[in-house]
C-alpha positions as CSV (number, residue, x, y, z in Angstrom):
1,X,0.0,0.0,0.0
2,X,1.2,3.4,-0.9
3,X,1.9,5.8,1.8
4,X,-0.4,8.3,1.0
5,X,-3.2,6.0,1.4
6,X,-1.0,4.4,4.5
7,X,-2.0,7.9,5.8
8,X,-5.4,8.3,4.7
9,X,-6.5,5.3,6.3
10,X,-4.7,5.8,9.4
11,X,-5.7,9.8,9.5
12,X,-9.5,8.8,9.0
13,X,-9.2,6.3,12.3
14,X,-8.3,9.1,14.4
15,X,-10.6,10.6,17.1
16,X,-12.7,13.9,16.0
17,X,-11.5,15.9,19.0
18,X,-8.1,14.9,17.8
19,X,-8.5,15.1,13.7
20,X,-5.9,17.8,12.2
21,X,-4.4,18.0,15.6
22,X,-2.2,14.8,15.5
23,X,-0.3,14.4,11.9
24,X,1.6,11.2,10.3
25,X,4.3,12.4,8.2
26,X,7.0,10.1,6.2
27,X,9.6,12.2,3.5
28,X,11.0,9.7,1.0
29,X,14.0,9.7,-1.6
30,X,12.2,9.5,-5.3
31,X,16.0,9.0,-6.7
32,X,17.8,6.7,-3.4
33,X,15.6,4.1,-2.8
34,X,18.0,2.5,-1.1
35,X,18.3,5.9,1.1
36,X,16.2,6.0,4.3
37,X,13.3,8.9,4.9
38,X,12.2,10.3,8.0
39,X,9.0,9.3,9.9
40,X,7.1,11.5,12.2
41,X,4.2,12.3,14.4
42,X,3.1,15.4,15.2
43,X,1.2,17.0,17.5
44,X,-0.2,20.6,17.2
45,X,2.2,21.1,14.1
46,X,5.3,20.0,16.6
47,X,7.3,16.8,16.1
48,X,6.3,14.5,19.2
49,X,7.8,11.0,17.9
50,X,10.5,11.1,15.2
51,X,11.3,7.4,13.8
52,X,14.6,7.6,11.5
53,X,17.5,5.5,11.5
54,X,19.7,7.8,10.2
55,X,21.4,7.8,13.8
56,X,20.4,4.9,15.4
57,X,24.1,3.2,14.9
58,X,25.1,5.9,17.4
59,X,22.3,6.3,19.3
60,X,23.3,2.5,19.9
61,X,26.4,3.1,20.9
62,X,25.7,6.1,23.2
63,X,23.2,4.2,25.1
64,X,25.7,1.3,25.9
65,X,28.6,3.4,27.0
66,X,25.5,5.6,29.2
67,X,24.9,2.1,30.8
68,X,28.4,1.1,31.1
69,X,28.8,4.2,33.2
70,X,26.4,4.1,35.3
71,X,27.2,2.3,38.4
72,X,23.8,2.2,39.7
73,X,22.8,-0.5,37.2
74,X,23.5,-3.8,38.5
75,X,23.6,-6.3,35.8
76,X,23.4,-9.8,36.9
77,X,25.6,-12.3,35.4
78,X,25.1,-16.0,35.6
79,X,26.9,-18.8,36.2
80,X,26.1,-20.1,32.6
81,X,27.2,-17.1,30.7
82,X,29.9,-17.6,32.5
83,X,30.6,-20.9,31.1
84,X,29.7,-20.0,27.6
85,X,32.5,-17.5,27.4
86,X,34.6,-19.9,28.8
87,X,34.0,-22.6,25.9
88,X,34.0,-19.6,23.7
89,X,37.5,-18.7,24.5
90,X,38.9,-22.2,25.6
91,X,39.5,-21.7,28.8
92,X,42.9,-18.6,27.9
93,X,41.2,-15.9,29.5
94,X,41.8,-15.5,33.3
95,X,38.5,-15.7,35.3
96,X,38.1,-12.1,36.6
97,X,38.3,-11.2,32.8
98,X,35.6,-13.5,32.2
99,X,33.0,-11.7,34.3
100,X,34.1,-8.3,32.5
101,X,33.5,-9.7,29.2
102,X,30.3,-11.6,30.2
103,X,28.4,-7.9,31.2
104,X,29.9,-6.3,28.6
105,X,27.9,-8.8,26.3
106,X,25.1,-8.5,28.7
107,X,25.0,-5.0,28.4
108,X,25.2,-4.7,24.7
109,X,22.4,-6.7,24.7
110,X,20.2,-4.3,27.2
111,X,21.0,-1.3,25.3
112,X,20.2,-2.9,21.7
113,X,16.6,-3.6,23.6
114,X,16.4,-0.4,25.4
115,X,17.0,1.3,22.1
116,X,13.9,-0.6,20.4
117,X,12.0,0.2,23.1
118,X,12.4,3.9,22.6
119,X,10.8,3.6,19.1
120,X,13.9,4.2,16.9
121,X,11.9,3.1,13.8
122,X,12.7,3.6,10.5
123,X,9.9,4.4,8.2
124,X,9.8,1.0,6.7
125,X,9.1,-0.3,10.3
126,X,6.2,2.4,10.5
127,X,4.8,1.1,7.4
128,X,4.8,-2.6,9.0
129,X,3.4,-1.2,12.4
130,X,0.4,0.9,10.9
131,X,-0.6,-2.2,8.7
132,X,-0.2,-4.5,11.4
133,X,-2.6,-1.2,13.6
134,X,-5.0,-1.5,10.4
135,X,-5.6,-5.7,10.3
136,X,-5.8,-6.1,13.9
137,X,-8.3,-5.3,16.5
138,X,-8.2,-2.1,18.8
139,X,-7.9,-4.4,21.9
140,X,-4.2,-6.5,20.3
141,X,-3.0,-2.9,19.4
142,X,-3.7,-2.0,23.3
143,X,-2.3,-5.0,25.2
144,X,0.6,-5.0,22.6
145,X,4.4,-4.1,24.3
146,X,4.8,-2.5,20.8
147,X,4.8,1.5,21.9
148,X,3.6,2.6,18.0
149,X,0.7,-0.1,18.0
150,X,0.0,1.6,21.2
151,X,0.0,4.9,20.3
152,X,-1.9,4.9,17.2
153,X,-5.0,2.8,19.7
154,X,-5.0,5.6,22.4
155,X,-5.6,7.9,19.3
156,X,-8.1,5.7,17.3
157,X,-11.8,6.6,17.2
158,X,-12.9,3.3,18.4
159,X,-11.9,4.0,21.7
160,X,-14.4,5.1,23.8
161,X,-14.1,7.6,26.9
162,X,-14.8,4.5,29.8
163,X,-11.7,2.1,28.0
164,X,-9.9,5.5,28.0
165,X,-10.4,6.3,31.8
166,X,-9.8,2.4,32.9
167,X,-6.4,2.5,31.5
168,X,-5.0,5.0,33.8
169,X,-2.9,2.1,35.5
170,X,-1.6,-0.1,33.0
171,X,-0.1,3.9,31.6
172,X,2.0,3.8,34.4
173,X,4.2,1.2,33.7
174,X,4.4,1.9,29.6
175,X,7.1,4.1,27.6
176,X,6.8,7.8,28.0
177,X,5.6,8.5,25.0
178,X,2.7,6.4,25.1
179,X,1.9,8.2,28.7
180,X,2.3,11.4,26.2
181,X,-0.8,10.5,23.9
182,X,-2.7,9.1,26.9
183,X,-2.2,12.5,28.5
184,X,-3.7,14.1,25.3
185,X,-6.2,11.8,24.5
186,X,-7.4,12.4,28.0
187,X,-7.6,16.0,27.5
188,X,-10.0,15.5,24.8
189,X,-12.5,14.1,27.2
């Protein structure tokens, strides 16, 4: 599906109180294919979410040496990832090495998912998302752990004022963004 019809469809779900407000916006390279655009949702004319992977790489990297450094995360290691970096290295690496290079593994891994978690979507990924939004039901695209699915629910038409006002708690515990459209969808009641 194209994306202006992507954006139709997805524009004509949205909530009347919140209809011209909240804008889906994806730029594209006619010439680079190969070339990744930018994908966006705005709010009031203001960029709220901006998916591009354009920095992600570094955003990657950031996030790992951010959690590296900060000696307030506690990052269990187990006795089995122990032992696989053992057999990895046959047994040449001295043991206190081995519990360095067993949470540095362990932490690459945590920022990889922290960074997913914080939506750095490329368009492409929007695309996926907003199809998956469009041939599911509102109640999947609410219990999903996906933020976006989540987003583009609170926002949808089909849900009603009472869903709206029962969700206050599960919002707690979700990404700040979602929290973000929550917050405006409330204000719309």
């Amino acid at each position: 599906m194209s994306w202006s019809k992507l954006k139709k469809q997805l524009e004509s779900f949205l909530c009347p109180a919140l209809d011209g407000r909240v804008e889906y916006s994806a730029t594209g390279y006619r010439y680079l294919p190969d070339k990744s655009g930018i994908c966006y949702i705005a709010v009031d004319k203001k960029n709220v979410l901006n998916m591009s992977d354009i920095t992600s790489s570094i955003r990657w990297y950031q996030t790992e040496q951010e959690i590296k450094n900060d000696s307030e995360i506690q990052i269990p290691i187990s006795d089995e990832e122990i032992e696989a970096i053992r057999k990895d290295t046959k047994g040449n690496v001295p043991e206190d090495r081995l519990k360095v290079i067993a949470r540095n593994r362990k932490i690459s891994e945590y920022a990889k998912e922290l960074l997913s978690a914080q939506t750095s979507l490329s368009k492409s990924n929007f695309i996926v998302v907003a199809n998956t939004f469009l041939s599911s039901s509102i109640e999947e695209s609410i219990e999903s752990n996906d933020i976006l699915l989540n987003i583009l629910a609170l926002v949808d038409r089909r849900v009603g004022k009472k869903r709206i006002l029962n969700m206050a708690e599960k919002m707690k515990v979700k990404h700040p963004i979602v929290q973000y459209f929550y917050e405006l969808r409330l204000s719309t009641l």
